[in-house]
ZANU-179892 format. One record per residue (C-alpha): x, y, z. Coordinates in steps of 0.1 Angstrom, whole numbers. Layout:
<rec <X,Y,Z>>
...
***
This chain:
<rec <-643,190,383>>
<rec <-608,177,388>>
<rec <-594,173,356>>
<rec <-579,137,348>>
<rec <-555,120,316>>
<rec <-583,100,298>>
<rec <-577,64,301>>
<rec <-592,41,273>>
<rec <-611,8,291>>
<rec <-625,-8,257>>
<rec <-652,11,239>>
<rec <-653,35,277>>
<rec <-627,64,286>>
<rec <-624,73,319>>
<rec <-621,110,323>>
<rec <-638,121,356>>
<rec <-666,131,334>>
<rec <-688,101,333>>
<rec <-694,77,360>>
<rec <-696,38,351>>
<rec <-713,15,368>>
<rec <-693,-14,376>>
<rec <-696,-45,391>>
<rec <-680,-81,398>>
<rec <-689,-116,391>>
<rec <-699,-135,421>>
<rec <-697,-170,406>>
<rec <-667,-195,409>>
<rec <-636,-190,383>>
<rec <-640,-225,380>>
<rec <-679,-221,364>>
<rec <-673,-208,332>>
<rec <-704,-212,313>>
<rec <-721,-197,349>>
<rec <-699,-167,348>>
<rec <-703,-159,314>>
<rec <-744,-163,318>>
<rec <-739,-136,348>>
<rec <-719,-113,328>>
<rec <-743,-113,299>>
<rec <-773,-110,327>>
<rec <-751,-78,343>>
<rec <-746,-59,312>>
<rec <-785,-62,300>>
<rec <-792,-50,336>>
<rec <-772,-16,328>>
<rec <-734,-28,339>>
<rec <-710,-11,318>>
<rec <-673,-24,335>>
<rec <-672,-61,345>>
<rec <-644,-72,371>>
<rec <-636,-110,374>>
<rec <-613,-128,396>>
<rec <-583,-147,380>>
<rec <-570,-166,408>>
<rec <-553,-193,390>>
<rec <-545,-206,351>>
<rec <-580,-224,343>>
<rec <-596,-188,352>>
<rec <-583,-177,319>>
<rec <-605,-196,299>>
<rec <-631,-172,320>>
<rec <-616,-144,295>>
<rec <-631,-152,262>>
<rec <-660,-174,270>>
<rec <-668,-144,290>>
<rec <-662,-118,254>>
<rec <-675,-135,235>>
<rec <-711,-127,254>>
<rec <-711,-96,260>>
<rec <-700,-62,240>>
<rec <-683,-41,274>>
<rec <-648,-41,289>>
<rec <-638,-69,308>>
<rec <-608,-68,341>>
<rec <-592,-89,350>>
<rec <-581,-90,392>>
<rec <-550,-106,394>>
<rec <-525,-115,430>>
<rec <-496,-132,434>>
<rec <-491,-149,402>>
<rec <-478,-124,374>>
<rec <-478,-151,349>>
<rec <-516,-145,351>>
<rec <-515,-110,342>>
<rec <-494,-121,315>>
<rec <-520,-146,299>>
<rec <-549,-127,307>>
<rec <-529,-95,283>>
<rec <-525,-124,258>>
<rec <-566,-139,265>>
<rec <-578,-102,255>>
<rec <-585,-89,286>>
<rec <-596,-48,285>>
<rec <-583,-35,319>>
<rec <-558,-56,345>>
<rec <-560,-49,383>>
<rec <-532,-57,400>>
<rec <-512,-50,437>>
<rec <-478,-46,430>>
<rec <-469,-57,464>>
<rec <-478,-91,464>>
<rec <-468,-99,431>>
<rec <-435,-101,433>>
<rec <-398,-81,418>>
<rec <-402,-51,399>>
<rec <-391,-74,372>>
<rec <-423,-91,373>>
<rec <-440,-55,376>>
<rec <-422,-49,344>>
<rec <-430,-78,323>>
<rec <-466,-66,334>>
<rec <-464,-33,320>>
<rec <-443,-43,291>>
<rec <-472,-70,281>>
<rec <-499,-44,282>>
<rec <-480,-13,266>>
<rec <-477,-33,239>>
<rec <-515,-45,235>>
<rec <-525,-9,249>>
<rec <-543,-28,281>>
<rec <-545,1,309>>
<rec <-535,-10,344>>
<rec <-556,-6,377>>
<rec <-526,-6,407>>
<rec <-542,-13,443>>
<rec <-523,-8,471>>
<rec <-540,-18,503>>
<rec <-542,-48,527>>
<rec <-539,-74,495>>
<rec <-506,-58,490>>
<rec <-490,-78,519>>
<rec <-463,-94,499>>
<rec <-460,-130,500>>
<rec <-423,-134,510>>
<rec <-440,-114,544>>
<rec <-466,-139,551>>
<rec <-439,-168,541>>
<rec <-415,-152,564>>
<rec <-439,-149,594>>
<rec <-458,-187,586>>
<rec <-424,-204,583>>
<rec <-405,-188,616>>
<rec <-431,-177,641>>
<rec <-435,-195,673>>
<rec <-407,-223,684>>
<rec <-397,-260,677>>
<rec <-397,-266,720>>
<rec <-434,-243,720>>
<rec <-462,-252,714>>
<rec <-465,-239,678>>
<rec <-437,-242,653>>
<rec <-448,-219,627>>
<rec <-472,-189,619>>
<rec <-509,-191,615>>
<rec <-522,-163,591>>
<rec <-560,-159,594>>
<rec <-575,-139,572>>
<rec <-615,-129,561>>
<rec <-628,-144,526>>
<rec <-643,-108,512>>
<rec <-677,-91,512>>
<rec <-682,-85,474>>
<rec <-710,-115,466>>
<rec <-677,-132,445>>
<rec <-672,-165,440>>
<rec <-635,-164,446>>
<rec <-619,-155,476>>
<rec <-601,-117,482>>
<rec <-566,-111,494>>
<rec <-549,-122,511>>
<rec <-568,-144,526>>
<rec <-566,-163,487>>
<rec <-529,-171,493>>
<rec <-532,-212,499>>
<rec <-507,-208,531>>
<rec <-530,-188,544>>
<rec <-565,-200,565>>
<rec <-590,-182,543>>
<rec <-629,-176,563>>
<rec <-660,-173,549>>
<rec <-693,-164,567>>
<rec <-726,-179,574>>
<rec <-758,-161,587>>
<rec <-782,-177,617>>
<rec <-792,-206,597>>
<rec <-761,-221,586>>
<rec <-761,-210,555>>
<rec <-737,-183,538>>
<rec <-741,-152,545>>
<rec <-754,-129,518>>
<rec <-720,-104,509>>
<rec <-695,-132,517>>
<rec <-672,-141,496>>
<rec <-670,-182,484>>
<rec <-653,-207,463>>
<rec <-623,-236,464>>
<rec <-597,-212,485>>
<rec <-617,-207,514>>
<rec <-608,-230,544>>
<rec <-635,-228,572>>
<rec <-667,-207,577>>
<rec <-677,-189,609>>
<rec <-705,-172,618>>
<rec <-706,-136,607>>
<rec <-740,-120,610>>
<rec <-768,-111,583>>
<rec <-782,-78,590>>
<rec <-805,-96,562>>
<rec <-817,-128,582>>
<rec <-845,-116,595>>
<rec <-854,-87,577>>
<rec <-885,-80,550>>
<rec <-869,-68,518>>
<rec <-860,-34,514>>
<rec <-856,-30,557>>
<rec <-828,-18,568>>
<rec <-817,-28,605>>
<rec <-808,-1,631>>
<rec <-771,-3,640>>
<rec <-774,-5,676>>
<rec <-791,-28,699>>
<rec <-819,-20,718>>
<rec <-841,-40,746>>
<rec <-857,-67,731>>
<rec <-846,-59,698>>
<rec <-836,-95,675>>
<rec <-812,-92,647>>
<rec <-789,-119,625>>
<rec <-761,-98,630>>
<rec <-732,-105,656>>
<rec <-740,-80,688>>
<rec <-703,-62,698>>
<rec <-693,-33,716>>
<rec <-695,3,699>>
<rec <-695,38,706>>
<rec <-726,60,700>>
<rec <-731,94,705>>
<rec <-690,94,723>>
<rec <-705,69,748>>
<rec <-697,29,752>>
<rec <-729,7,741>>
<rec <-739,-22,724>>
<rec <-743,-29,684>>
<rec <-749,-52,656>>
<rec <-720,-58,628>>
<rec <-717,-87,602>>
<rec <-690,-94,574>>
<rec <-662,-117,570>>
<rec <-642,-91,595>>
<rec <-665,-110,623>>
<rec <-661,-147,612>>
<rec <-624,-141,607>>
<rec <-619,-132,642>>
<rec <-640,-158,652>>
<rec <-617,-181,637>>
<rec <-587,-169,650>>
<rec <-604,-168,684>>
<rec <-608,-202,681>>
<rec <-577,-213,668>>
<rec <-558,-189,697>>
<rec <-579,-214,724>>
<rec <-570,-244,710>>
<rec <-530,-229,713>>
<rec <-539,-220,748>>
<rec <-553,-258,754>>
<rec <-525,-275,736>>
<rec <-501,-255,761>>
<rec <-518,-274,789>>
<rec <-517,-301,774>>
<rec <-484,-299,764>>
<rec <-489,-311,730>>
<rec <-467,-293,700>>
<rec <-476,-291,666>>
<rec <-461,-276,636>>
<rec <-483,-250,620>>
<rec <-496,-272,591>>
<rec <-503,-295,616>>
<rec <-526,-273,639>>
<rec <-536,-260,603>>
<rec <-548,-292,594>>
<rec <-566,-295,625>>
<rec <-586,-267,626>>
<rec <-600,-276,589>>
<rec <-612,-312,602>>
<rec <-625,-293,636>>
<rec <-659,-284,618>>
<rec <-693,-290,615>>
<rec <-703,-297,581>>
<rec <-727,-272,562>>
<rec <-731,-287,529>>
<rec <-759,-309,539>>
<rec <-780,-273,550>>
<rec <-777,-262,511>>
<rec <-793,-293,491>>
<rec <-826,-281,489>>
<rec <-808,-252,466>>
<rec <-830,-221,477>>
<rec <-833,-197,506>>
<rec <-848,-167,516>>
<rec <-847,-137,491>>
<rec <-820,-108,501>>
<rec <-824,-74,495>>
<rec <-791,-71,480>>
<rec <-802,-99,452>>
<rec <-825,-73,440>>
<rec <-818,-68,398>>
<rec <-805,-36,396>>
<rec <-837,-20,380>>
<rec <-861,-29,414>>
<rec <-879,-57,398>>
<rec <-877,-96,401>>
<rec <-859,-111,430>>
<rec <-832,-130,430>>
<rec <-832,-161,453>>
<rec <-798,-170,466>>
<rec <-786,-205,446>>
<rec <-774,-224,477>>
<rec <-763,-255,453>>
<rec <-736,-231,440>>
<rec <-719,-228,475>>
<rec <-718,-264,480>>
<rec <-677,-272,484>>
<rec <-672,-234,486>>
<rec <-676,-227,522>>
<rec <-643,-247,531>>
<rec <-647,-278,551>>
<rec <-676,-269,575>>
<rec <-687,-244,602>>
<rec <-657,-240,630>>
<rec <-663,-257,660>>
<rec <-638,-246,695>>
<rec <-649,-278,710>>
<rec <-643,-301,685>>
<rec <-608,-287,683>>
<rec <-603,-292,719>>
<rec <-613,-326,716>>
<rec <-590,-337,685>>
<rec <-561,-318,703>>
<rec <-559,-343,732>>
<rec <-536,-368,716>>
<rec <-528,-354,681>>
<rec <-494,-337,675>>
<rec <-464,-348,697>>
<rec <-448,-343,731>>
<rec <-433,-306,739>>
<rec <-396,-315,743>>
<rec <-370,-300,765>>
<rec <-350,-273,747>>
<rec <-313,-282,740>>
<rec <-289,-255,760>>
<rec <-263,-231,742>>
<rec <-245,-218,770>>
<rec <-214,-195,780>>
<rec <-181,-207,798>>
<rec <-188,-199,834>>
<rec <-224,-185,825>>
<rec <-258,-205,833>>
<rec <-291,-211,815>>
<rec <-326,-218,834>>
<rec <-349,-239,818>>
<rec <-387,-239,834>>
<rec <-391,-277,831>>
<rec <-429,-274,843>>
<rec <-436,-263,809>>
<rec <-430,-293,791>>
<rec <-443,-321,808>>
<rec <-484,-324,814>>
<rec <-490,-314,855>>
<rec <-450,-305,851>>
<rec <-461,-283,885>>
<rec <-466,-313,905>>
<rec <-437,-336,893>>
<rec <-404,-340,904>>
<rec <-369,-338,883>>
<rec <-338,-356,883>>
<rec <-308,-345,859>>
<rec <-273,-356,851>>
<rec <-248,-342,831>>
<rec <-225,-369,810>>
<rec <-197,-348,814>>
<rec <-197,-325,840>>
<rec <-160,-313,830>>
<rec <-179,-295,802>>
<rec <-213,-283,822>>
<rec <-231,-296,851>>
<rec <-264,-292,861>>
<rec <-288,-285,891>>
<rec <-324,-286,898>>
<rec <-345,-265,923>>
<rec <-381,-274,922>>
<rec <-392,-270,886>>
<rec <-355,-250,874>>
<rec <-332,-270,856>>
<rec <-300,-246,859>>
<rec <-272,-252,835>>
<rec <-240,-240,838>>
<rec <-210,-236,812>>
<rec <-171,-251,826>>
<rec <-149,-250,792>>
<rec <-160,-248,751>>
<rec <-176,-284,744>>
<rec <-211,-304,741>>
<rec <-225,-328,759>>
<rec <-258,-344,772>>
<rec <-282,-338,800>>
<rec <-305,-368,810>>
<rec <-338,-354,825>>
<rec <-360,-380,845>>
<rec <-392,-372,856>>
<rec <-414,-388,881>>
<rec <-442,-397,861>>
<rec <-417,-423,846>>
<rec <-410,-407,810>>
<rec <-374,-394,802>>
<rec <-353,-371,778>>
<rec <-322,-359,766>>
<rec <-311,-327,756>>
<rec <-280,-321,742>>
<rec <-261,-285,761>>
<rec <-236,-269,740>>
<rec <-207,-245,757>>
<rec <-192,-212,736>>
<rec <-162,-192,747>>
<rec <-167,-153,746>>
<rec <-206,-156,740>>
<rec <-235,-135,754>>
<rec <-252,-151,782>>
<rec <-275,-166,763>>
<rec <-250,-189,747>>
<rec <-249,-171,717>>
<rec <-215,-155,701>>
***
């Protein structure tokens, strides 16, 4: 046995010598008298570690009503936010998870260690997907795409969890980002996924458990005739291409993204642009809702809501979901529709230009059926640059160090003005 430094977790020490079983709450941060009856429920079912989700300030009231109900260590999963590792330190929290990545400085790392040295709290470090730091995501959500493309601004995607919690995983919890939960055949969630206020949308991602008996397991690939609640995708079996079923949040979240990609793709022919909270904002209201499907508060019985010992069965709570799956189910024509309309017109791009170089701008692209019209453009001061067209080219070319304005006309009557600006010594792009 690989020999391990002890680490005190409460009344347990973790030494490689005893394994603990763990597990974490599934219920919102928001339901504190619900999370602690689940806690209490774990531990006289044989738990011996509890894991909750702090995901904001309110969830550390989680921390003692949570203690004070049950007599094993409690952790605390913090991201982001290392003011919350602090206060769970201070709430009495036994263990603190956190992902130094997305946390922020090592100063903040610091002040985290420092707080639980000095109440002897160990720290759980995870490094994996949830440590894509923050500043990375704001980087890519604030300067992706183009102000004269269709998109101005990222979209970051990402899946809701599969660990039965009530709060959403990482990073898909990070409120810039569009967090996707997922619902079996039926509309309603799906028995691993993940839930509560950060999630955006739901998609469908399978339920190897829809149509099951409990205690059945399916067979992973698909075979004639064969019916499953699961999504059907290309595998390999045996070192050969075929056909099987998967499910998770890893099959809504494409789904999503898939979605959202089509309604780019449509907005380009339409030749509508949006900024990224826009198209954001779209995609939430582009749903069917799902709420309605959970007011009778019961559904089938899961085999992972077995208790731990084999006994009762658990029916899944379908009131505690509603206003946890995000605004509805996603729906690609909806989206289509609301696109038509919404956002505003792609403009020309203003021209940066070299003396005695040219720039070619594809005019087509901005204007809807930009194939089939025709272009007339003047320059205000040709001393400075004048322009051409050629079919759907506008060709812009750079006479001395200056600005001025191109009109553009088109034959469906609209009209813009772009504004060229002429460098000395610059690249032929414009640029110094």
């Amino acid at each position: 046995m690989r020999q391990v430094k002890p680490v005190k977790v409460g009344d347990c020490t973790l030494d490689g010598k005893h394994i603990y079983i763990q597990s974490m709450l599934n219920t919102s941060s928001d339901d504190i008298e619900g999370s602690a009856a689940q806690a209490a429920a774990l531990e006289q079912a044989g738990c011996e570690i509890i894991r909750a989700a702090i995901p904001n300030r309110d969830a550390i009231a989680l921390i003692p009503a949570i203690k004070e109900r049950i007599h094993i260590p409690l952790v605390a999963d913090i991201h982001f936010d290392y003011r919350l590792a602090l206060e769970a330190a201070a709430a009495g929290i036994d263990k603190i998870r956190i992902n130094p990545g997305n946390i922020g400085g090592m100063d903040r790392v610091r002040a985290v260690v420092k707080a639980c040295q000095e109440r002897s709290i160990p720290i759980r470090i995870g490094v994996n997907s949830g440590s894509l730091e923050k500043e990375i995501l704001d980087y890519f959500i604030n300067n992706a795409g183009s102000p004269n493309g269709v998109i101005d601004g990222g979209i970051a995607v990402f899946a809701s969890g599969n660990e039965y919690a009530g709060a959403s995983g990482f990073p898909g919890a990070y409120s810039k980002c569009v967090t996707v939960s997922a619902v079996a055949a039926d509309f309603t969630p799906s028995s691993y996924t993940n839930f509560g206020t950060e999630v955006d949308v739901c998609a469908p991602g399978g339920d190897t458990e829809y149509y099951n008996a409990i205690g059945q397991e399916d067979d992973e690939f698909w075979e004639n005739n064969e019916v499953s609640g699961s999504i059907l995708s290309t595998m390999i079996r045996n070192g050969s291409p075929a056909y099987g079923y998967m499910d998770g949040t890893s099959m809504a979240c494409p789904h999503v993204s898939g979605v959202a990609a089509l309604g780019l793709s449509y907005a380009v022919k339409q030749r509508r642009h949006f900024k990224a909270s826009e198209f954001v904002a779209l995609l939430k209201e582009s749903v069917k809702p799902v709420d309605n499907w959970y007011s009778n508060g019961k559904k089938k019985t899961y085999r992972n809501h077995l208790s731990p010992s084999g006994g009762s069965i658990d029916e899944m709570n379908l009131l505690s979901y509603i206003g946890k799956m995000g605004t509805g189910l996603t729906d690609a024509a909806l989206l289509l529709n609301n696109i038509e309309g919404s956002g505003s017109d792609m403009k020309v791009p203003n021209v940066y230009v070299a003396e005695g170089g040219t720039s070619t701008v594809n005019l087509a692209y901005y204007f809807v059926n930009g194939e089939k019209l025709t272009y007339t453009c003047t320059s205000d001061d040709a001393a400075v640059a004048t322009v051409t067209v050629s079919n759907n080219l506008m060709e812009v070319t750079g006479v001395k160090t200056g600005a001025t304005h191109i009109t553009v006309k088109v034959s469906d009557g609209s009209e813009q003005t772009i504004t060229v600006t002429v460098r000395q010594n610059a690249g032929g792009n414009g640029w110094m």
